[in-house]
C-alpha positions in Angstrom: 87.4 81.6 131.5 85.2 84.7 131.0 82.4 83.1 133.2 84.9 82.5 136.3 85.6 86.4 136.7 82.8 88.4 138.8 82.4 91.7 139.7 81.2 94.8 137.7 83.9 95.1 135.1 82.8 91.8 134.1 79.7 93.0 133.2 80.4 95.4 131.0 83.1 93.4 129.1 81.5 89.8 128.6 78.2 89.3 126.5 75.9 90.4 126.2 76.9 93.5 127.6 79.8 93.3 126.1 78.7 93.3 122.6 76.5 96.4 123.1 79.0 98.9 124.9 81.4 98.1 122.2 79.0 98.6 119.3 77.7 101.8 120.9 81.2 103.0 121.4 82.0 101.6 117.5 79.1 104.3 116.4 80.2 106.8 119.2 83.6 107.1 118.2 82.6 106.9 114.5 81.0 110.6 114.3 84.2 111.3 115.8 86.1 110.0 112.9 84.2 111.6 110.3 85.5 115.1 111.9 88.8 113.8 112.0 88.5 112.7 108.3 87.2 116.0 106.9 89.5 118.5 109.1 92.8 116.8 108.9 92.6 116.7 105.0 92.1 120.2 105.5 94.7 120.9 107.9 92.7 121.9 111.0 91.9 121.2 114.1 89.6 117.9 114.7 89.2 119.5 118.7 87.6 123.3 117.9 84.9 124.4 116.4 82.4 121.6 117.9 80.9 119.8 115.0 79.3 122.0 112.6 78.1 121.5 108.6 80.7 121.8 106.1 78.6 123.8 103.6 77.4 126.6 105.8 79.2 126.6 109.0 76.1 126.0 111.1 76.7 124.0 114.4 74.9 120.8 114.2 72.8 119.8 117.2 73.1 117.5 120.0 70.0 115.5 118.5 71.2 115.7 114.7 74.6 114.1 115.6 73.1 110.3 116.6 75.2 108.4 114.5 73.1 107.2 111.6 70.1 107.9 112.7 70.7 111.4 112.9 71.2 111.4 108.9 68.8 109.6 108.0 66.4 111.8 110.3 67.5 114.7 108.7 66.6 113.2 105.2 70.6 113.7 104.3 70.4 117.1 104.5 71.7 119.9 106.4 68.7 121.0 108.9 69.6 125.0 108.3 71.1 125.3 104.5 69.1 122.2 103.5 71.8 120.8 101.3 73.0 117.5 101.0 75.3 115.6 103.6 77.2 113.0 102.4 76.1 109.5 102.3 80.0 109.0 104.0 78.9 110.2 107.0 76.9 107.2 107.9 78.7 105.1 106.2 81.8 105.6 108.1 80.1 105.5 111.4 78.4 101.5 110.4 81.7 101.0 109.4 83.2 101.6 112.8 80.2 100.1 114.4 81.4 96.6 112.6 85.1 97.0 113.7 84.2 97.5 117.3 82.4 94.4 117.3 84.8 92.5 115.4 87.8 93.9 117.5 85.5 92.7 120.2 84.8 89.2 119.0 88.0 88.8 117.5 90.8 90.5 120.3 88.5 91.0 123.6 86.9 88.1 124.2 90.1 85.7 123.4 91.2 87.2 127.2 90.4 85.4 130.4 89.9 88.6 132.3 88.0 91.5 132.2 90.9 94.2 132.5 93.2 92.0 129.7 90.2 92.1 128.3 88.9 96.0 128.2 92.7 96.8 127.9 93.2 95.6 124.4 89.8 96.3 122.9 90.1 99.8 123.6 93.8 99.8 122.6 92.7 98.2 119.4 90.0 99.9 118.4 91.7 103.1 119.1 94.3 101.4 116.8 91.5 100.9 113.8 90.4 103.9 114.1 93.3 105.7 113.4 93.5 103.2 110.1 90.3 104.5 109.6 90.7 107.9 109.7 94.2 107.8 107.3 92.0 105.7 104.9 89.0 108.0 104.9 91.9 111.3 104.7 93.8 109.2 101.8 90.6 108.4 100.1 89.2 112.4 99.9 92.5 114.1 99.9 94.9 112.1 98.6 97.2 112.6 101.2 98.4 110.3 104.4 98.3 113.1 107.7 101.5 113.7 109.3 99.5 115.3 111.8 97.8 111.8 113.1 100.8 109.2 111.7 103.5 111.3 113.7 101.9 111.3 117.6 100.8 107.6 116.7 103.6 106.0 115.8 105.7 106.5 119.4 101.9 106.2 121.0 100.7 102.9 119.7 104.4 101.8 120.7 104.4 102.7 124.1 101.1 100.7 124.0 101.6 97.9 122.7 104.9 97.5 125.1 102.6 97.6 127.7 99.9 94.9 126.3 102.9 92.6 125.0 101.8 90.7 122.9 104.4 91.5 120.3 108.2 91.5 121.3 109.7 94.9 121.3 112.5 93.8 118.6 109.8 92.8 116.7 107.7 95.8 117.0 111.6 98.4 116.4 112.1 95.8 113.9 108.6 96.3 112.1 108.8 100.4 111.7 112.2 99.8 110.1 111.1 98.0 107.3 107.7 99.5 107.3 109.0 102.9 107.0 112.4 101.6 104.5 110.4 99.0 102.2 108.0 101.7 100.9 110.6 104.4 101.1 113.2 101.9 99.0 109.9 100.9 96.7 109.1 104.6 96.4 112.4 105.2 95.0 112.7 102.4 92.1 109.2 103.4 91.3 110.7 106.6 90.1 113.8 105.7 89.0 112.1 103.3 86.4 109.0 104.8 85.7 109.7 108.4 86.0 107.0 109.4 88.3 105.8 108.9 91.6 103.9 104.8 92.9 104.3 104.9 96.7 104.5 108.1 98.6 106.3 108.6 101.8 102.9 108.7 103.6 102.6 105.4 102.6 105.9 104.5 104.3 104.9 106.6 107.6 101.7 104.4 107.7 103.6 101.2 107.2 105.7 102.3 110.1 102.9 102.5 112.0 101.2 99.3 111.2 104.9 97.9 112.8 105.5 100.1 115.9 102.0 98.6 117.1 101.7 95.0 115.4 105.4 94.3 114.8 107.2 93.1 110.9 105.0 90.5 110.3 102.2 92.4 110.1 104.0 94.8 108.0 105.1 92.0 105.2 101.6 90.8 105.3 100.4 94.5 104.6 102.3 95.3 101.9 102.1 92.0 100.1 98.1 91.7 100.8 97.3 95.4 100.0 97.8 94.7 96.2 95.2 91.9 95.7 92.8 94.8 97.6 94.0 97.2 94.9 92.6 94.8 92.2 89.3 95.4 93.5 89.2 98.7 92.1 92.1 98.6 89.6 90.6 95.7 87.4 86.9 97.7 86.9 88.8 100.6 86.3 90.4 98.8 83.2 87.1 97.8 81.9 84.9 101.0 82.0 88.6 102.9 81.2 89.4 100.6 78.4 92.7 100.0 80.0 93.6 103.8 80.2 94.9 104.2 83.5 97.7 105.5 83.5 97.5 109.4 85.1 94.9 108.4 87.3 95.3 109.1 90.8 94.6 105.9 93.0 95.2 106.8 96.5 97.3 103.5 97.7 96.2 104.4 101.8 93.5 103.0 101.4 94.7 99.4 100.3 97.1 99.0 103.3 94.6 99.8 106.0 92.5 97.1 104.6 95.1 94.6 104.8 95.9 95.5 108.2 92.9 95.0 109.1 92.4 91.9 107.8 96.3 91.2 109.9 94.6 92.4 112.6 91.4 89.8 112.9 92.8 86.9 110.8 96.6 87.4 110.0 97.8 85.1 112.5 95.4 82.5 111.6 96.0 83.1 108.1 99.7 82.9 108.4 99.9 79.5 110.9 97.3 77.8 107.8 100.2 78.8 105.9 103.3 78.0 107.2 101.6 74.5 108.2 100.9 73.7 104.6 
């Protein structure tokens, strides 16, 4: 048990330190996805220029760039052009906050030593926040980044071959039919309605979900993502009075959420069901 191992690592891992360093590093890393969000869509770099506002150019300052606080310091706006900043900003980096400390609760602490551990909650939250960032790209671009899916899929791999806790079949298996399900979807979707459901980012996404959580998490994606979908699909209908056809729904964003739902309750959710 987490109480039986000493030393410093310990520390920092088990609560309560535990549950502060990963919700620091949730908001941390957060600011960094909202650069990756906003230049990937745009097809630059998410290393150079350091951060800077997207209306006039202006670097941001070290005391502007607290997560949260720093917006709502500012009064959402920039501090030189004094227009707005998005309410996304924030929004992403609480969001990122919450997964740390789930990915914490939920993957970190179920390890009986600190390095297990601090292992997989970084290697997991790393792993969110990729979902995040394709989510966030999907949702203002409409596009799934080849740029982060291509370098992740062999890297969240050679990970996970290293934490094991998916068989290596398993995890070949899963990019396989992530990758071939959506493509083969993709496909009859245009055969029989003449125009494009499922893009091929969606498949390069799916095939990432399996290189790092292996086929069932890829079955439980694609056939969980939908009932997400209703969420938005269903009010649509109402204020569109069922005139929804030509709208563009990005899909990305669907499948990340059932990931992460595989990710902090799919096994649970899928022994409850196979025991019924």
């Amino acid at each position: 048990m987490a109480g039986d191992v000493d030393g410093p690592l310990a520390l920092l891992v088990w609560p309560p330190w535990g549950w502060v360093l990963a919700g620091v590093l949730g908001a941390l890393w957060g600011s960094f996805f909202n650069v990756a969000i906003h230049r990937l869509g745009l097809y630059e770099s998410v290393v150079r220029p350091r951060s800077r506002c997207p209306r006039c150019g202006t670097a941001i300052l070290a005391r502007d760039n607290i997560p949260i606080l720093g917006w709502m310091l500012l009064g959402a706006k920039c501090r030189t052009c004094k227009l707005p900043i998005s309410a996304r900003y924030p929004i992403v980096e609480a969001l990122s906050t919450v997964l740390a400390l789930l990915v914490y609760w939920r993957v970190a602490l179920t390890f009986g030593d600190p390095v297990s551990a601090a292992a997989h909650f970084l290697v997991y939250f790393a792993f969110v926040g990729a979902l995040v960032v394709v989510a966030g790209v999907d949702l203002d671009h409409k596009i799934i980044p080849d740029a982060l899916t291509y370098p992740a899929i062999p890297a969240f791999f050679l990970c996970q071959l290293v934490l094991q806790d998916v068989a290596p079949f398993d995890l070949i298996l899963g990019m396989v039919v992530g990758y071939g399900g959506v493509a083969l979807t993709a496909e009859l979707a245009f055969w029989l309605l003449k125009r494009e459901g499922m893009g091929y980012g969606d498949a390069k996404l799916l095939a990432l979900v399996g290189a790092f959580l292996g086929w069932r998490a890829v079955a439980f994606t694609f056939f969980v993502a939908p009932f997400f979908g209703l969420v938005i699909v269903v009010p649509l209908l109402v204020t569109r009075r069922g005139k929804v056809i030509g709208v563009e729904i990005p899909y990305g964003p669907y499948l990340v959420a059932a990931a992460l739902t595989y990710i902090l309750y799919g096994r649970d959710l899928l022994a409850m069901l196979f025991r019924a």
